[in-house]
N, C-alpha and C positions, 0 to 999 in steps of 0.2 A: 528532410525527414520531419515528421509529424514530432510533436512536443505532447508529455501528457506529464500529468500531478499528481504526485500520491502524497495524499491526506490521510494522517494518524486521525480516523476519527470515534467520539464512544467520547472514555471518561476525562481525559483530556488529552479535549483537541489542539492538532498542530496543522496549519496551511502549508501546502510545497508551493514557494511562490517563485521557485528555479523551473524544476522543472526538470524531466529530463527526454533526449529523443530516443525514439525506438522507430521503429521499421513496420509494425502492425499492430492492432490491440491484442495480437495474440503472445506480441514481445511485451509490450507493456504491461499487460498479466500475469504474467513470467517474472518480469521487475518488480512488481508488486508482489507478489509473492517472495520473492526474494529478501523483501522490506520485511513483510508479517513474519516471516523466518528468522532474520536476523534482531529484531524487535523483542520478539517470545524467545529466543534464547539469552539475549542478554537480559532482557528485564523478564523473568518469568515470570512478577507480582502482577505484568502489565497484562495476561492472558485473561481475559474476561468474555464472559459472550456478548459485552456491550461496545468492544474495543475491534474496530478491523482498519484495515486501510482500504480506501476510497480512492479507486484510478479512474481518473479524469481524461476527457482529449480537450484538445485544445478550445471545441467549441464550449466544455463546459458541461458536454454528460457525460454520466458515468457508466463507466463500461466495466466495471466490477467492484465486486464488495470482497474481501479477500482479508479471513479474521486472523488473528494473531497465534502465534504457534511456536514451538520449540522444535528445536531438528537436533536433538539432545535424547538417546535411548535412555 
């Protein structure tokens, strides 16, 4: 299975230098979003429009920008 990286990136940045696998960039997208979800609900000061995660594939493009968010009504 394909490895891809999700990058906190904006006001401050963090590298994923793990890494994790998924099965298509459309799971990987999915995981990423899962991140920006999880991220804006815990930290909701961290919701900015300059702040998203950045999903990587392995060769190093990006196959989405996917901004931070609260899953919090």
């Amino acid at each position: 299975m394909p490895r891809y990286f999700f990058h906190l990136a904006g006001q401050i940045p963090a590298n994923d230098i793990l890494g994790h696998q998924c099965a298509s960039d459309d799971e990987a997208k999915d995981h990423g979003s899962f991140i920006a979800h999880r991220i804006g609900t815990e930290k909701p000061t961290m919701i900015r429009k300059e702040n998203f995660i950045r999903v990587m594939n392995e060769k190093g493009d990006e196959i989405a920008k996917v901004p931070l968010a609260s899953t919090r009504v």
